[in-house]
mmCIF file of the C-alpha atoms, coordinates in Angstrom:
data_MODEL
# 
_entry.id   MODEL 
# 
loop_
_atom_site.group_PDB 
_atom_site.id 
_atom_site.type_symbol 
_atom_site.label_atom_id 
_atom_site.label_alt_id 
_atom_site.label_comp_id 
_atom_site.label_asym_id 
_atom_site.label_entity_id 
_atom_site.label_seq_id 
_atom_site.pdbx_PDB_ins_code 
_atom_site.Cartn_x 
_atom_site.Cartn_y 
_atom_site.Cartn_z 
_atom_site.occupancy 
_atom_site.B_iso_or_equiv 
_atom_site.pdbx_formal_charge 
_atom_site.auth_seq_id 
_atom_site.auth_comp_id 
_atom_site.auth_asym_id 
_atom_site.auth_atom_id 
_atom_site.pdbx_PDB_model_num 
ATOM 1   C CA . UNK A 1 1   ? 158.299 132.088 100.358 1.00 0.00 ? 1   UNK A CA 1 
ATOM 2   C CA . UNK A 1 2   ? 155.402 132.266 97.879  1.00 0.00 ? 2   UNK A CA 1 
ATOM 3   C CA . UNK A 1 3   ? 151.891 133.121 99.003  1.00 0.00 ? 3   UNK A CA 1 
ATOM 4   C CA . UNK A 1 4   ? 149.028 131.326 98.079  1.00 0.00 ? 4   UNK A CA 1 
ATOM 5   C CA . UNK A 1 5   ? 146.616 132.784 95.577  1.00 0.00 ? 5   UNK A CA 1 
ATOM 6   C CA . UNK A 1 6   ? 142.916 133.021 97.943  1.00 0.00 ? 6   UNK A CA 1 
ATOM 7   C CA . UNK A 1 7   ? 140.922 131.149 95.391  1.00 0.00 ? 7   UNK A CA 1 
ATOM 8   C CA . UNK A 1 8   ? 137.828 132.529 97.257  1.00 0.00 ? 8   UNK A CA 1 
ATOM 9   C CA . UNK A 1 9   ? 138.539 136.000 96.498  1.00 0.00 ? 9   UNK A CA 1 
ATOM 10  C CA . UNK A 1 10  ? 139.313 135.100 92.911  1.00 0.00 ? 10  UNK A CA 1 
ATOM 11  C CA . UNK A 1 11  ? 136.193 133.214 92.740  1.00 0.00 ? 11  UNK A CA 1 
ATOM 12  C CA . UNK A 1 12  ? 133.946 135.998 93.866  1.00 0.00 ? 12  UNK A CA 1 
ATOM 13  C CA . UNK A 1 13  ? 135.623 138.859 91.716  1.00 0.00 ? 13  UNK A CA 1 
ATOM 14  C CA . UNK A 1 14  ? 135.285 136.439 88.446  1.00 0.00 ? 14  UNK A CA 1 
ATOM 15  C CA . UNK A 1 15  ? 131.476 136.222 89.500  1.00 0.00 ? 15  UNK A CA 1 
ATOM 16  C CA . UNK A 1 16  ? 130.893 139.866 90.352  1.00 0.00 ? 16  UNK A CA 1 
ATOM 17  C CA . UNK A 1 17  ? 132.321 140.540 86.781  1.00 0.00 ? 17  UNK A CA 1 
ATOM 18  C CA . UNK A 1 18  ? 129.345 138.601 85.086  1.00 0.00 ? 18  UNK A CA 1 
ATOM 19  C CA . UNK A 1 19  ? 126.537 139.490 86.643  1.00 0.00 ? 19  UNK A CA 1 
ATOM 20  C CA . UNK A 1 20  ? 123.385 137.183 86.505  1.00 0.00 ? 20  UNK A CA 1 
ATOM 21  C CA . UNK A 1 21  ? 119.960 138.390 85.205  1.00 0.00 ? 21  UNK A CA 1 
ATOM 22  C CA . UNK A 1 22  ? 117.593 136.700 88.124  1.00 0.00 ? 22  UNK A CA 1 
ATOM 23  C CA . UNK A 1 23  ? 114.288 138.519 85.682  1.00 0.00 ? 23  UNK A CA 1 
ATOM 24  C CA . UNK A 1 24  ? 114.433 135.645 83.430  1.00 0.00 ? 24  UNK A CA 1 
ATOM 25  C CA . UNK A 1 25  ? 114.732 133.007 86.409  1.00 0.00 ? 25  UNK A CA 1 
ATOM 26  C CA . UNK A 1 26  ? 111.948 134.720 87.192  1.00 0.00 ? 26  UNK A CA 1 
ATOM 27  C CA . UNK A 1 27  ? 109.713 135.040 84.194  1.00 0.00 ? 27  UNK A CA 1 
ATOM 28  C CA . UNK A 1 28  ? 110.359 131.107 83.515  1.00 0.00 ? 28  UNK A CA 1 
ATOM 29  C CA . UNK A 1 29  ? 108.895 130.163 86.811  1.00 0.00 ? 29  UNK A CA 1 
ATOM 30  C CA . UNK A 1 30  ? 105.545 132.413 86.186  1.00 0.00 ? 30  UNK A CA 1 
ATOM 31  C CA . UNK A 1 31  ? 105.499 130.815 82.629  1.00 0.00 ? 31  UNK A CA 1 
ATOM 32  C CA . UNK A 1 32  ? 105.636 127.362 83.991  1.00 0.00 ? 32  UNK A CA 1 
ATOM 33  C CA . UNK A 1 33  ? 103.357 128.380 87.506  1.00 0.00 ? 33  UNK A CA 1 
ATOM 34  C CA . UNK A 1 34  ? 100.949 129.717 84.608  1.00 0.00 ? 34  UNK A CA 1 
ATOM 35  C CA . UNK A 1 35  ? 101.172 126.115 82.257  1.00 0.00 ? 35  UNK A CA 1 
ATOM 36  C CA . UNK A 1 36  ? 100.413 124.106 85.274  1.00 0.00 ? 36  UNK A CA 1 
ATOM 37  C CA . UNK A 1 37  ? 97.909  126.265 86.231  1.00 0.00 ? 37  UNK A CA 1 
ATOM 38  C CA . UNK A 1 38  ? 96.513  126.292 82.553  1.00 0.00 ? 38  UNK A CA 1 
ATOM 39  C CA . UNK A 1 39  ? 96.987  121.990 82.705  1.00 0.00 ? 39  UNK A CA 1 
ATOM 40  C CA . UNK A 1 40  ? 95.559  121.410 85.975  1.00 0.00 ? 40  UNK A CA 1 
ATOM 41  C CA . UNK A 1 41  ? 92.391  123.568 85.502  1.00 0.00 ? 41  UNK A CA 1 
ATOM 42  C CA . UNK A 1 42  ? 92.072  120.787 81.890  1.00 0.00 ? 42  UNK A CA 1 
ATOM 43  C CA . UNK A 1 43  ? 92.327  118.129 83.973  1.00 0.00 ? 43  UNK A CA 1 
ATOM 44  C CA . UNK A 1 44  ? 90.222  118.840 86.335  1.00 0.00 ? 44  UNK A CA 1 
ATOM 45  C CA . UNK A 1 45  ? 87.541  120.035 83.576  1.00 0.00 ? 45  UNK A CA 1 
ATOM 46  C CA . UNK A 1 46  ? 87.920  116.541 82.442  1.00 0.00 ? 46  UNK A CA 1 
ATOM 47  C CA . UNK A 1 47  ? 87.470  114.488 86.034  1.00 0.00 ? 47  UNK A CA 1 
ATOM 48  C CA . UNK A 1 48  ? 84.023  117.083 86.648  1.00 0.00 ? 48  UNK A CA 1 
ATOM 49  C CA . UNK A 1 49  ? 82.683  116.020 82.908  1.00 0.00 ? 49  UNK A CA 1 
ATOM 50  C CA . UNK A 1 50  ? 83.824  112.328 83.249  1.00 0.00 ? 50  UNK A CA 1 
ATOM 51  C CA . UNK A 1 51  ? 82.436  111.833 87.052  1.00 0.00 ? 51  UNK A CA 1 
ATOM 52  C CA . UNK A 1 52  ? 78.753  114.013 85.445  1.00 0.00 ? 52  UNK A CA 1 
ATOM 53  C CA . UNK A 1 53  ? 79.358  111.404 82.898  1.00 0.00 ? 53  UNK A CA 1 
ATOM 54  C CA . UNK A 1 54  ? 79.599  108.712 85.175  1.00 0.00 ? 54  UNK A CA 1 
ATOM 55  C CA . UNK A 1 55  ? 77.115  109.437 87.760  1.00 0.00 ? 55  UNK A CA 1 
ATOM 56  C CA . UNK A 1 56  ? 74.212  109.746 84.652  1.00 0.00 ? 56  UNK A CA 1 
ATOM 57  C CA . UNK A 1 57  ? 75.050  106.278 83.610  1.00 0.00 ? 57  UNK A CA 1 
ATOM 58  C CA . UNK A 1 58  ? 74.841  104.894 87.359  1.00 0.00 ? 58  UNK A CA 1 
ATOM 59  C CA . UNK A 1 59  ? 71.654  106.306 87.754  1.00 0.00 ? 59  UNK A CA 1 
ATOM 60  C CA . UNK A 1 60  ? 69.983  105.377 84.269  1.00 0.00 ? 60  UNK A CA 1 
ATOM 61  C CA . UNK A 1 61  ? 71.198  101.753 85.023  1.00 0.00 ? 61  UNK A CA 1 
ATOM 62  C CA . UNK A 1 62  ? 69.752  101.667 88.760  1.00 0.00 ? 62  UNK A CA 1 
ATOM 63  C CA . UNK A 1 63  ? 66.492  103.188 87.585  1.00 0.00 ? 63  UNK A CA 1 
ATOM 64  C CA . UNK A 1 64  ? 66.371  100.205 84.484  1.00 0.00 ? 64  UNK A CA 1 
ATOM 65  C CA . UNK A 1 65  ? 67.678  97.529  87.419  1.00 0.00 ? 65  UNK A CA 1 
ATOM 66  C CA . UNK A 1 66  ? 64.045  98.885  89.535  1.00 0.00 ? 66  UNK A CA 1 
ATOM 67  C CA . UNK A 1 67  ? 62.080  98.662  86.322  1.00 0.00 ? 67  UNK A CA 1 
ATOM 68  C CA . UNK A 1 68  ? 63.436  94.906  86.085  1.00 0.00 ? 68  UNK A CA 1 
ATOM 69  C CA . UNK A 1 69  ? 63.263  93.828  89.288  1.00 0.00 ? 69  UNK A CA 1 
ATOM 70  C CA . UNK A 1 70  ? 59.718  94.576  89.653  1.00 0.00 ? 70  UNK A CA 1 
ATOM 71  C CA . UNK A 1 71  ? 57.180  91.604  90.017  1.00 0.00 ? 71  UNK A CA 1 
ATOM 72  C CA . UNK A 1 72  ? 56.006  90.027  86.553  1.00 0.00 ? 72  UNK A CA 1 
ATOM 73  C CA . UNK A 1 73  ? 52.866  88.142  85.658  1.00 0.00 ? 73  UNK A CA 1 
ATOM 74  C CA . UNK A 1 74  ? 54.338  85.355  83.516  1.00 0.00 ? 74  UNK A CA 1 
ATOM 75  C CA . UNK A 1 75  ? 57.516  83.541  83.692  1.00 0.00 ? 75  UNK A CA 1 
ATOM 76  C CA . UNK A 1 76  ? 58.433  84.660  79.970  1.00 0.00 ? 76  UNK A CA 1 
ATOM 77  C CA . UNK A 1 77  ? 57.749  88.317  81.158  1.00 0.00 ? 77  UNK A CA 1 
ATOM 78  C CA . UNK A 1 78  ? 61.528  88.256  83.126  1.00 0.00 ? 78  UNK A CA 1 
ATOM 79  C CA . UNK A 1 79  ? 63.277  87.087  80.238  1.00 0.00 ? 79  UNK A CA 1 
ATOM 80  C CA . UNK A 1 80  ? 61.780  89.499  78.330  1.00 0.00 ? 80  UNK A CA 1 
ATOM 81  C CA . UNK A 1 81  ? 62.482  92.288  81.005  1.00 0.00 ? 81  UNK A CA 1 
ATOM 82  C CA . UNK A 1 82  ? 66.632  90.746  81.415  1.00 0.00 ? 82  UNK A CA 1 
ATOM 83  C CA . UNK A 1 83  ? 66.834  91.177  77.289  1.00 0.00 ? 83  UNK A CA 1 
ATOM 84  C CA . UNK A 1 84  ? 65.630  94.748  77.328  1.00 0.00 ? 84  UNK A CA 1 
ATOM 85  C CA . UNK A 1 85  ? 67.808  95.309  80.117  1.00 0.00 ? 85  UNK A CA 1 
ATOM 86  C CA . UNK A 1 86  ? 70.771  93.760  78.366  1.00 0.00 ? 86  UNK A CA 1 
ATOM 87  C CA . UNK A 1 87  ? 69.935  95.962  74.963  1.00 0.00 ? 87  UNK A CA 1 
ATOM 88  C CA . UNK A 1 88  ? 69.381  98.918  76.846  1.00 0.00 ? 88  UNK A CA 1 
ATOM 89  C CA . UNK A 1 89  ? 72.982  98.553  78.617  1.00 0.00 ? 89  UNK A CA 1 
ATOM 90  C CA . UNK A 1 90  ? 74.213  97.994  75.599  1.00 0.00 ? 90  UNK A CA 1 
ATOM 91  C CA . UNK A 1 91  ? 73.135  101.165 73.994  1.00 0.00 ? 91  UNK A CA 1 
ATOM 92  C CA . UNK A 1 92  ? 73.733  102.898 77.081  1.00 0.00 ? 92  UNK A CA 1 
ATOM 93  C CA . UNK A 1 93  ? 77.253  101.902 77.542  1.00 0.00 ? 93  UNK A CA 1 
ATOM 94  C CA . UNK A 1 94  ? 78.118  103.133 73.735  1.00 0.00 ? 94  UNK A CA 1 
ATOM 95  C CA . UNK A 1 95  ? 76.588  106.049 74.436  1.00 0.00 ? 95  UNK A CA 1 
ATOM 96  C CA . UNK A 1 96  ? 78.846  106.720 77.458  1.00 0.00 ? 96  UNK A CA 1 
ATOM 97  C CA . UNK A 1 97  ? 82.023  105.592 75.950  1.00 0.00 ? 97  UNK A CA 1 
ATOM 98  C CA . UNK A 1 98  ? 81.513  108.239 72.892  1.00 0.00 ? 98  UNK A CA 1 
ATOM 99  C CA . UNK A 1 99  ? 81.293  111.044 75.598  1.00 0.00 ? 99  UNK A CA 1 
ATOM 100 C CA . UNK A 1 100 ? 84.113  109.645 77.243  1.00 0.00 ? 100 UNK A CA 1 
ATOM 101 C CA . UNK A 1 101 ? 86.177  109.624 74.330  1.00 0.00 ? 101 UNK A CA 1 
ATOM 102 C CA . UNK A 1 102 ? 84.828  113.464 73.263  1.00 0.00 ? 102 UNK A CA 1 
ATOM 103 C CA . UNK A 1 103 ? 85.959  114.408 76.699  1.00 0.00 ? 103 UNK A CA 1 
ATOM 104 C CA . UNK A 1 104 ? 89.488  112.495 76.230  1.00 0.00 ? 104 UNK A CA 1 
ATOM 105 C CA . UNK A 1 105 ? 89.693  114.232 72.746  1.00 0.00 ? 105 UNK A CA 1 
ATOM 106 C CA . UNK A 1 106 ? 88.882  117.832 74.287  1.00 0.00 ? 106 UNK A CA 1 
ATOM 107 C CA . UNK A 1 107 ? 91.770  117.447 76.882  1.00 0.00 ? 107 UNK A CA 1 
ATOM 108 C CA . UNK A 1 108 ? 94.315  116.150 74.062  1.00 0.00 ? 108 UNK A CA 1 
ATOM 109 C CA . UNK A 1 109 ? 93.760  119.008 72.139  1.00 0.00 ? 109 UNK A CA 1 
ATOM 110 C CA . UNK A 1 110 ? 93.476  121.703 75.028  1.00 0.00 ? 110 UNK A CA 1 
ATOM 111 C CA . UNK A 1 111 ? 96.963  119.958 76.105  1.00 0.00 ? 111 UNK A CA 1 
ATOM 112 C CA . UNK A 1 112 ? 98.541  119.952 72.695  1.00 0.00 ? 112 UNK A CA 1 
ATOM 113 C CA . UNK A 1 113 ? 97.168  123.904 72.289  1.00 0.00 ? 113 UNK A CA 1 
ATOM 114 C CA . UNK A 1 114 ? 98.404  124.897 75.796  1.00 0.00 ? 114 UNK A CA 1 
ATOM 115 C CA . UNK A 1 115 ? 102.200 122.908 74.925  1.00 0.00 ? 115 UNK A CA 1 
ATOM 116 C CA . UNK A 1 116 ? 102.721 124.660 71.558  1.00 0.00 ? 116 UNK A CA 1 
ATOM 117 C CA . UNK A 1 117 ? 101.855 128.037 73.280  1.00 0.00 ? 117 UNK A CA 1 
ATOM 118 C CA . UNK A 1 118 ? 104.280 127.470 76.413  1.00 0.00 ? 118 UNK A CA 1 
ATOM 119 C CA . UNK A 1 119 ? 106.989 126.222 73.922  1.00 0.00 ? 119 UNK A CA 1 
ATOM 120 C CA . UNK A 1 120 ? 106.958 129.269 72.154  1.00 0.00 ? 120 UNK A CA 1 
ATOM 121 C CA . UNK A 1 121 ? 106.899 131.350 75.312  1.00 0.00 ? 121 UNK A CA 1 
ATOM 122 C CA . UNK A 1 122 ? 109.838 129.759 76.318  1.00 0.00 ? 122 UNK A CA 1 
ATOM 123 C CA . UNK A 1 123 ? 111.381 130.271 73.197  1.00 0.00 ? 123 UNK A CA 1 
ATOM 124 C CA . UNK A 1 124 ? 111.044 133.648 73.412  1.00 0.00 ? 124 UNK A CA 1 
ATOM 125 C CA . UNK A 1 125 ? 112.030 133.578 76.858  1.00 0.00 ? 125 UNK A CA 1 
ATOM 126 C CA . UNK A 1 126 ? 115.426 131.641 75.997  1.00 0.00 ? 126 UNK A CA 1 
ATOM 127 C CA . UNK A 1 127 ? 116.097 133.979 72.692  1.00 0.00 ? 127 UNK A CA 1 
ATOM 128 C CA . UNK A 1 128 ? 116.035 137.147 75.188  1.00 0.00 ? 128 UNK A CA 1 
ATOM 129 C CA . UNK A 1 129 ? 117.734 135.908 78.139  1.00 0.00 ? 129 UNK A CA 1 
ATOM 130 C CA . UNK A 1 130 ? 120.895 134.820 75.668  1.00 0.00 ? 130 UNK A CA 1 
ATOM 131 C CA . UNK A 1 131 ? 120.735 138.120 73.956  1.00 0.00 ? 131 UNK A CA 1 
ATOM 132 C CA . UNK A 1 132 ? 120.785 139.619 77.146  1.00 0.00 ? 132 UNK A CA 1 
ATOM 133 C CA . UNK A 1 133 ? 123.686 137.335 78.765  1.00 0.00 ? 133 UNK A CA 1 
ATOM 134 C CA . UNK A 1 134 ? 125.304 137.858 75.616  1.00 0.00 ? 134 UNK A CA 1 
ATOM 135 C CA . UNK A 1 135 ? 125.277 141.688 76.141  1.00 0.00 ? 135 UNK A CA 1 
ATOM 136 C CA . UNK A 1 136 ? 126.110 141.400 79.658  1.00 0.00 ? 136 UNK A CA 1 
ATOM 137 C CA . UNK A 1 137 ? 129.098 139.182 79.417  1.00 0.00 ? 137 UNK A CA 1 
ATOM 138 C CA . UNK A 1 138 ? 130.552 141.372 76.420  1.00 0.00 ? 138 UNK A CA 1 
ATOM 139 C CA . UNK A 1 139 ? 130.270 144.425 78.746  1.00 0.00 ? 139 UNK A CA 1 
ATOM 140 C CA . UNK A 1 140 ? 131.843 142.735 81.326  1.00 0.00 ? 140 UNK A CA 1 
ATOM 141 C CA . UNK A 1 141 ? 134.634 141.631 78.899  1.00 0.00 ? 141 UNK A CA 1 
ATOM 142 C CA . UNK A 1 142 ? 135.220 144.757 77.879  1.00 0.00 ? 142 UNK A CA 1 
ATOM 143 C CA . UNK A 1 143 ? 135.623 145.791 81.433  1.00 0.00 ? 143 UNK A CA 1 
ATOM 144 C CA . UNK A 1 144 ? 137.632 143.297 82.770  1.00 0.00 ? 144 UNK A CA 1 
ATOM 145 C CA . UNK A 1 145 ? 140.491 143.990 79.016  1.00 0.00 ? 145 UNK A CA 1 
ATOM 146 C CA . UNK A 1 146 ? 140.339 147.870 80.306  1.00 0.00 ? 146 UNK A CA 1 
# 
């Protein structure tokens, strides 16, 4: 009768023969650990310089809200007081939305800087772990036809 072929056995000599290079696993995971390390210390940049940002323009508009809530000798004096308020805001709030927008454009290009660096790291990553496999596997092949 004809014995079965022990596919595990097979399996495990066709794997032995082409080894695996766990080095570029390896470099790939500190290349990424290092982009999100690189992106995460951006974004946080940004949230510190948008909540400074922030936390300026609650403060101006509290001390302005004092200024015009503070007893006035004539009637027209509050109106007076709520338009400078208003015009003030107004001013105020462009300001802040221009250094918003700076800090928005700062991150884009720190992003855009820190992508085109990573994709060529991983280019070169790729290129030398196919030249390598490439190497490896025609060794092997030239093993296994001996």
């Amino acid at each position: 009768m004809a014995k079965t072929q022990d596919m595990t056995a097979m399996m495990k000599d066709m794997m032995g023969a082409f080894p695996v290079d766990t080095a570029a696993m390896e470099d790939a995971f500190k290349t990424t650990a290092s982009l999100n390390e690189k992106l995460t210390s951006v974004a946080l940049e940004a949230a510190g310089k948008s909540t400074e940002i922030s936390s300026k323009w609650t403060k101006d508009t509290l001390a302005k809200l004092a200024d015009m809530s503070k007893a006035k000798a004539e009637p027209a004096d509050y109106a007076k007081a709520m338009t400078d308020f208003a015009s003030a805001q107004a001013e105020v709030a462009a300001e802040n939305m221009a250094a918003f927008a700076e800090v928005a454009k700062k991150v884009q290009m720190d992003t855009v800087e820190l992508m085109m660096a990573a994709g060529k790291d991983f280019s070169e990553e790729a290129t030398a772990a196919v030249k390598k496999a490439t190497a490896d596997a025609t060794a092997a092949a030239k093993k296994a036809a001996k």
